[in-house]
Residue, then its C-alpha position, 0 to 999 in steps of 0.5 A: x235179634x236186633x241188637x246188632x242192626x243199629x250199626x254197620x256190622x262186619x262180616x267177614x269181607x262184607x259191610x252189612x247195612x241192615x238199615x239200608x238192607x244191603x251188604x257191599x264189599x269194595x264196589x260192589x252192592x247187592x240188595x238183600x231181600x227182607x228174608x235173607x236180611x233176617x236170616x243173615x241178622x239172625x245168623x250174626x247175632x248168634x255168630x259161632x254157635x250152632x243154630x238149628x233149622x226149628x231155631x231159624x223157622x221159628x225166629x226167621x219165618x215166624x207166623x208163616x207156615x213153610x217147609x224146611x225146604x225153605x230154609x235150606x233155598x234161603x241159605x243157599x241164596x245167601x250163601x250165594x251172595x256171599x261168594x261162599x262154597x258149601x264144600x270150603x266155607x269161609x261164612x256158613x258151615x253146615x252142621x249136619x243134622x243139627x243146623x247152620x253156624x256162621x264162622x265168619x268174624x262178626x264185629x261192628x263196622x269201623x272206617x279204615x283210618x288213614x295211615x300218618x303222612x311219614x315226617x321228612x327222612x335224610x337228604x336223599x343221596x345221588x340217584x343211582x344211574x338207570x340200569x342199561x335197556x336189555x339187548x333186543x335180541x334178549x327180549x321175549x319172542x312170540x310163540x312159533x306158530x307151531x305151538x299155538x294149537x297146544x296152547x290152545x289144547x292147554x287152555x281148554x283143558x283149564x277151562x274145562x277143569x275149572x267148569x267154565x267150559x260146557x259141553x253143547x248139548x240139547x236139553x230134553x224136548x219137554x223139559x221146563x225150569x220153574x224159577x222162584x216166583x216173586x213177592x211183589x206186593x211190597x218191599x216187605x214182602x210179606x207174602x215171600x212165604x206163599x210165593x215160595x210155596x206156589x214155586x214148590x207145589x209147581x215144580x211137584x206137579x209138573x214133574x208127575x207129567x208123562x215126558x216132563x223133566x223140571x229141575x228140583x227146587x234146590x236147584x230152581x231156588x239157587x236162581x232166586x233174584x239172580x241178574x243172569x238172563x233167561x237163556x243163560x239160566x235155561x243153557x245151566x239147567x239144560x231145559x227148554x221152557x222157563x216157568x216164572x211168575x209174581x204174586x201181588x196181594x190186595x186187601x184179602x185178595x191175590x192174584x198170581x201172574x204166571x208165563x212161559x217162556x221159550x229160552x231159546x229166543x226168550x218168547x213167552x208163549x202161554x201167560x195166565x192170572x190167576x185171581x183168588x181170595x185170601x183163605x185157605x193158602x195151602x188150597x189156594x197153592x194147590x188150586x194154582x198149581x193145578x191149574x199151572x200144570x194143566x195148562x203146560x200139558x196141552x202147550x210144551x211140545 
């Protein structure tokens, strides 16, 4: 799975710096958590072939236990990065009940080389004379004010057909957004896969809440290391609340950190840790969620 990490690779309009775990195009840079590296890796070794989700559980989450949910969110994420649209791929394909397949050009990074400085040509001829500046009555006039209110009727139909436009509307009283909990015990994160799954059994619990409406975990994972703020976030979900968190693991020990938060002027109204010993995980995951859940019954109005 390594042979291609020893370099910069190609892929497609991306410069992938595993060493640096980090793809960049032109200017700008994103940071790839140790997850999604392995899962881009894995993809581009594998470049034009069908890999299946057993496949990439096996190779990307080996030794941890997760759902095929998991590589689904990762594949997304990723996709995400890329700038790839799941209807017209341009990087990942998805291959309905088979898999994932990488189809964009996969080869090993190589600096442009700068074109040759072309040798001295003929002696330039006369230059010709400069065509005459255009009669100011033949130069553009602004719109009549007329016109503007139907140019303003064209330009918020485009953004409407283009999704850039939104309609304003209240989101559900009690409806909460539970956003991907982070890995913060170290830049491996090598406890990613039980953030995840404290992330999943939260949303499963609190949707059975009499009154409740919480986003899938589809939809909750496409945010997953986003750069957008709260309420941007809460205003695309049409929720009210955002549920975060962070895991932190010591020795045999865990604590997750869990708070709510209000989107509307970004208040954190309820904020709970929550210390346990590393044994049965699925318990544990259980156990939190639980305890989650009942806390937000009693606080979300």
């Amino acid at each position: 799975m390594d042979r291609l990490t020893t370099v910069p690779l190609r892929i497609g309009d991306w410069r992938l710096d595993a060493s640096a775990g980090q793809i960049s195009r032109g200017t700008r840079v994103e940071r790839l958590e140790a997850r999604t590296l392995r899962l881009l890796v894995y993809l581009a070794n594998r470049a034009g072939e069908t890999v299946s989700i057993d496949e990439l559980l096996d190779n990307v989450w080996s030794g941890v236990v997760v759902t095929q949910d998991s590589v689904y969110q990762a594949v997304t994420a990723l996709r995400r990065l890329l700038g790839d649209d799941a209807k017209q791929p341009r990087y990942i394909v998805t291959v309905p009940r088979l898999g994932y397949r990488l189809i964009a050009h996969v080869s090993p990074w190589v600096d442009d080389i700068l074109p040759a400085v072309p040798g001295p040509g003929p002696t330039p001829g006369p230059t010709p004379p400069m065509p005459e500046p255009a009669p100011r009555a033949a130069m553009r006039r602004p719109l009549p004010t007329r016109a503007l209110p139907l140019v303003l009727a064209f330009i918020i139909l485009a953004a409407a057909a283009a999704g850039i436009w939104r309609a304003v509307t209240a989101a559900p009283a009690r409806s909460v957004a539970v956003l991907p909990f982070l890995d913060i015990t170290t830049q491996e994160m090598t406890e990613e896969y039980f953030a995840d799954g404290v992330t999943e059994e939260l949303i499963e619990r609190l949707a059975k809440l009499p009154g409740f409406v919480v986003p899938a975990p589809a939809a909750s994972f496409h945010y997953k290391d986003t750069k957008l703020a709260p309420r941007e976030i809460a205003r695309e979900l049409r929720v009210r609340y955002l549920l975060d968190g962070s895991l932190r693991a010591s020795g045999e020990s865990l604590r997750v950190s869990a708070r709510l938060v209000r989107a509307s002027d970004g208040a954190v109204l309820w904020s709970e840790n929550y210390d346990r010993p590393k044994t049965d995980l699925l318990a544990l995951q259980d156990d939190i969620a639980t305890r989650v859940a009942a806390a937000l019954a009693s606080r979300v109005p």
